[in-house]
N, C-alpha and C positions, 0 to 999 in steps of 0.2 A: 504494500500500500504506500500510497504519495506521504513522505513526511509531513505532521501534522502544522508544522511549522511555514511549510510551502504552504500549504491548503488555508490559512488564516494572512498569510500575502496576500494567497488571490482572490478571497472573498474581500479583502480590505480593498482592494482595487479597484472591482467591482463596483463595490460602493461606493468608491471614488466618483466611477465613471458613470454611471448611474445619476450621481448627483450633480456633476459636469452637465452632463447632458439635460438634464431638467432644471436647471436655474434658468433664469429672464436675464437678459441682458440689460444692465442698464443704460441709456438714454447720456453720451459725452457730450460735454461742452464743445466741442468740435461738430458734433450736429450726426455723429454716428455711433451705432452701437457696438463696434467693434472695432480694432487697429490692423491692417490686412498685412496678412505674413507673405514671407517670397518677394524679400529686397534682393534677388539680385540682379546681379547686372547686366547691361543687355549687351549681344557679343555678337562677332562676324557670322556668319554661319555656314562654312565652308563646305564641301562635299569632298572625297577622295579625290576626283575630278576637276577641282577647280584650281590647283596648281599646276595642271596641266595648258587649262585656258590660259593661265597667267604665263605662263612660259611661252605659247605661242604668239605671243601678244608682238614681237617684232617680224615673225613670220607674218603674219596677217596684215600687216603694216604695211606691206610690200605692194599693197592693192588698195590706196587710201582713198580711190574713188568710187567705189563697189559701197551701196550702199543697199542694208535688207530689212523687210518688211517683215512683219509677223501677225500671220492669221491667227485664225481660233484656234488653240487646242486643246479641243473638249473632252471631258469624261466619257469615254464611248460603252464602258465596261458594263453599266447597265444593271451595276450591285445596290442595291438602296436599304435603309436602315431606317423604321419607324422612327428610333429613340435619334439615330444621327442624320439623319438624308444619306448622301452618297457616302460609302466607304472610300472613295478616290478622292483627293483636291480637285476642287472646278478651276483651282490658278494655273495649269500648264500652261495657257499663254506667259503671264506672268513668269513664270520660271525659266521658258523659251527666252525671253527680255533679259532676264537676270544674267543667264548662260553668256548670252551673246556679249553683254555687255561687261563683263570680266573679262572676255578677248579685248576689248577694245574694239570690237566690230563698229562700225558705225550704221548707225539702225535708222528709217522714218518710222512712224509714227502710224500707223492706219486701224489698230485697237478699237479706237477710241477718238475718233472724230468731231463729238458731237462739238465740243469747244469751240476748234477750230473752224466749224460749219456759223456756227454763232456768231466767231470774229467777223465771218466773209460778208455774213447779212446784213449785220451792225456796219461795217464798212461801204456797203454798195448803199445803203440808206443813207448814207454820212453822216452818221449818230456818232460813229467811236474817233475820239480823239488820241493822240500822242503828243506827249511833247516836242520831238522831233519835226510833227507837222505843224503847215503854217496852220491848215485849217480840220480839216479830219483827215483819216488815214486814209489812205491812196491804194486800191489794188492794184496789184502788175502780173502783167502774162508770165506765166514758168515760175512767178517766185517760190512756189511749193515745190518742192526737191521728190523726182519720181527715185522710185524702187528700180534696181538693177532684177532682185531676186526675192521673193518671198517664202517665209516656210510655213509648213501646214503639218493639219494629222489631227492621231489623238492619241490618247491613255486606252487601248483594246483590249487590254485583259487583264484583270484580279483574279486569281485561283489558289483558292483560302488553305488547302488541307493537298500539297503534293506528298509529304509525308510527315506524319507523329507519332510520338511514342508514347507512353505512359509506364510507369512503375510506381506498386506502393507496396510495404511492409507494415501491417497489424497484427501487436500482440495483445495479450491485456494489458490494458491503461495504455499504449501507446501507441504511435501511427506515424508515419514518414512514407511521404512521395514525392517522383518530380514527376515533369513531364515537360516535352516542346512540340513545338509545330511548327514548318515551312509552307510559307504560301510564294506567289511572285508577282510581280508587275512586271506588265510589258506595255510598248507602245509601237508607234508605228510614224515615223516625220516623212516628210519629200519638203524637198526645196527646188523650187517653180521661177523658170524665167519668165520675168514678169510680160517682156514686150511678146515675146510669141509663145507663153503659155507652155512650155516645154518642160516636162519633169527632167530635172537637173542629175537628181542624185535621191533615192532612198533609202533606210537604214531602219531598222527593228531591232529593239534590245528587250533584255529581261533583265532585272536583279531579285534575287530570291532576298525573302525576310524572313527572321525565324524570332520565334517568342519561349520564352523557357517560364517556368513557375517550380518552386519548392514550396512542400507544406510539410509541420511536423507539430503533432499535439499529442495531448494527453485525455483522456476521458476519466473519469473517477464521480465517485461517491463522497460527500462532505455533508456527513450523518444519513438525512431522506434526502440529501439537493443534488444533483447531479451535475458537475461540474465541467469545465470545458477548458482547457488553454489549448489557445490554437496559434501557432508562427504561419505566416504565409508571405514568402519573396516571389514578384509577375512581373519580370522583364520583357518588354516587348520593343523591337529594331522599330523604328516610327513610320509607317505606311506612307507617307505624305515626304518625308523625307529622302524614302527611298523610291519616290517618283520623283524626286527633285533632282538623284543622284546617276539614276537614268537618263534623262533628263540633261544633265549635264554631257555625259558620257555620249548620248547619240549625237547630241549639236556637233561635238569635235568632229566626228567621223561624216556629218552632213556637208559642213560647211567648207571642211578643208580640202577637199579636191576644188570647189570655185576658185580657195586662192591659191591653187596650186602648190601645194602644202603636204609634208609627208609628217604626221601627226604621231606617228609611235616614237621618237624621242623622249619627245614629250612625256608620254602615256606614261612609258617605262620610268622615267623620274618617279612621277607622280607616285606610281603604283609603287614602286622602291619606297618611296618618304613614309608610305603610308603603311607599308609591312612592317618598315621599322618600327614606327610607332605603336604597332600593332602589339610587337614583342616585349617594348618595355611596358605596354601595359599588361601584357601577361604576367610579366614579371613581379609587379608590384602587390 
């Protein structure tokens, strides 16, 4: 049997958490009823892949009038969650933007228009002024900068469960199990000459994610009450992260045949810094 000394721990805890949980909050002079935890700080957000980008950045450079567009690219996977909506980010445009623009690519604009359509109307009315002008803003033929090339596509495939395992051991009064799972994200780009419409170049990746869980408790008796301590560790690789990291990884391999570009240097860096790091954190 559990030492009776654990057993008046964990009812004291209980009762702790118990009474935590059922107090009122009281009403602060600050106009809230609580102080919000999770100061920290906010940081790059790199992918394995984006040292790769940055390393090509004089490579690409070589072509500083090539300039590219970025269509939709939407959730096409078609997973949907009551409690969340889509299992996928709806931002892969956005990420496509992010990608390109750590190259130093030089990008228009075609997103997200509406603005821009606003300025032209307010303009051709002669409502919108500048300081620059004498009297309102002036339109001019070709000032808007066209697309050499644009890219497109989407996010095609989430598949939750390519392989899992589970293990558990119960004896009396105690329990230990783990268990993980691999799922993947794939997608699917083309990058499109804009003046004749031509698929340039296509590329399809996968990255696999995997999620791990540990549980380990005790069950018992504490006189008639039946008692519970339960540990449980749910690591999960972050789904949306790992369409970001894809995501990175396809744009290299899209873009750099346009600028006539041999991209595995690069990769091989990349992938090197990032094994290292790998190690010492195994290490630690």
């Amino acid at each position: 049997m559990i030492n009776m000394k654990i057993r008046s721990l964990i009812s004291a805890l209980i009762t702790l958490l118990i009474t935590a949980c059922s107090s009122i909050p009281v009403l602060e002079e600050s106009g809230n009823y609580a102080d919000p935890i999770g100061y920290s700080s906010v940081t790059n957000y790199p992918t394995i892949y984006s040292e790769a980008l940055i390393c090509l950045r004089p490579e690409y450079a070589k072509k500083p009038d090539t300039r590219i567009a970025v269509d939709r690219v939407a959730d096409l996977t078609n997973t949907r969650s009551i409690r969340d909506g889509g299992f996928v980010s709806a931002g892969g445009t956005l990420m496509v933007i992010s990608a390109l623009s750590k190259a130093n690519i030089h990008l228009v604009e075609r997103t997200n228009m509406q603005v821009a359509k606003d300025e032209m109307d307010y303009a051709m009315d002669k409502i919108l002024g500048h300081p620059s002008d004498e009297n309102f803003k002036k339109l001019h033929a070709g000032q808007v900068r066209s697309s050499d090339y644009f890219i497109t596509g989407g996010i095609t495939e989430l598949n939750f469960n390519i392989k899992s395992n589970q293990g558990e051991l119960k004896i009396p009064e105690i329990g230990i199990g783990t268990r993980y799972a691999v799922m993947n994200v794939a997608l699917d780009l083309r990058a499109v000459k804009t003046e004749t419409l031509e698929i340039e170049n296509v590329v399809s990746f996968q990255k696999q994610i995997i999620g791990k869980e540990f549980k380990a408790g005790f069950f018992d008796f504490i006189g008639s009450t039946f008692t519970v301590g339960l540990f449980k560790d749910k690591r999960t690789e972050p789904i949306q992260f790992g369409v970001r990291t894809v995501i990175e990884r396809a744009v290299i391999d899209l873009i750099s045949p346009i600028f006539e570009v041999d991209p595995h240097g690069c990769l091989a860096k990349a992938e090197f810094i990032f094994a290292e790091d790998r190690k010492k954190l195994a290490q630690k």
